[in-house]
C-alpha positions in Angstrom: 173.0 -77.2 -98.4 175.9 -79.5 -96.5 176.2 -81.4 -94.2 179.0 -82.1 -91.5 179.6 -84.3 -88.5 182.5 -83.5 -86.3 183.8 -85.2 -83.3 183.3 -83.6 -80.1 184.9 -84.2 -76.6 183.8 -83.1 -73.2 180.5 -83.5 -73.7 178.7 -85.0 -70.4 174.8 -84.1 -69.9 172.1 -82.7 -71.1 173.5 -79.2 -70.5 176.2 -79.8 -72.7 173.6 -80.7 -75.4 171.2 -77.8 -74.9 174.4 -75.5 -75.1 176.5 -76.7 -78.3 172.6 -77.1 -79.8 172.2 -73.2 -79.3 175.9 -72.0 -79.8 175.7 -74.0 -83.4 172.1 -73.0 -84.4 173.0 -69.0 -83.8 175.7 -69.4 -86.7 173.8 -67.8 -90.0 173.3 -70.6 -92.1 172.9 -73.2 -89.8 169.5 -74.9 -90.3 169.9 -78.3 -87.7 171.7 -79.3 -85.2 171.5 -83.1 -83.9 174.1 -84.0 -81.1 174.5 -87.3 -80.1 176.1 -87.3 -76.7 176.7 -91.4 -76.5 178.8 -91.1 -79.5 180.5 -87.5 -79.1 179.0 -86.8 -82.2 177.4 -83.1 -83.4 175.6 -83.6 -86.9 174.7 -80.1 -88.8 173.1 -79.1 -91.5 173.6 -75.8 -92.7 173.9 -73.6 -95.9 177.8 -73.4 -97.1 177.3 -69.9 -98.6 176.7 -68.9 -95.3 178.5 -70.8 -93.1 181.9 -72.3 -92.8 182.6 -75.8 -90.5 185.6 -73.3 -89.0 182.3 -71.4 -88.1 181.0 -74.3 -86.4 183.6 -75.6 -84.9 184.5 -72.3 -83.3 180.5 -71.8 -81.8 181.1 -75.7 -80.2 184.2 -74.8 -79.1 183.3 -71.1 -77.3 181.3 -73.0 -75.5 184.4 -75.2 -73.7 184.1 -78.1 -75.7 187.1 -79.8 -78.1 186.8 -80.8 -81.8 188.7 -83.5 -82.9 189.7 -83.1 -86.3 189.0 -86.2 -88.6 191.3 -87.5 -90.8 190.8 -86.9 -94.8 
């Protein structure tokens, strides 16, 4: 199990919520998704041998929305 929290822009209502929360919870592996909309925030939990954060971060952004990568 991982866990990963990426930083997320264009994220306004409620909408934008339910819609990255069921783009990101369809990827195999992924077992929770917690946005935080204040913050631009998406916080997942999900099984590495499944799924990759390039997995993820493609779901949020199919769905409009831009990752911002964090720095290492």
């Amino acid at each position: 199990m991982a866990n990963q929290t990426l930083d997320v822009r264009g994220m306004t209502c409620q909408h934008c919520v339910d819609a990255v929360e069921k783009s990101v919870g369809a990827v195999d592996g992924v077992q929770q998704v917690n946005v935080d909309l204040d913050n631009g925030k998406v916080a997942v939990a999900y099984d590495d041998s499944k799924a990759t954060v390039d997995n993820i971060r493609d779901a949020i952004e199919d769905q409009g929305y831009e990752v911002i990568p964090t720095e290492a």
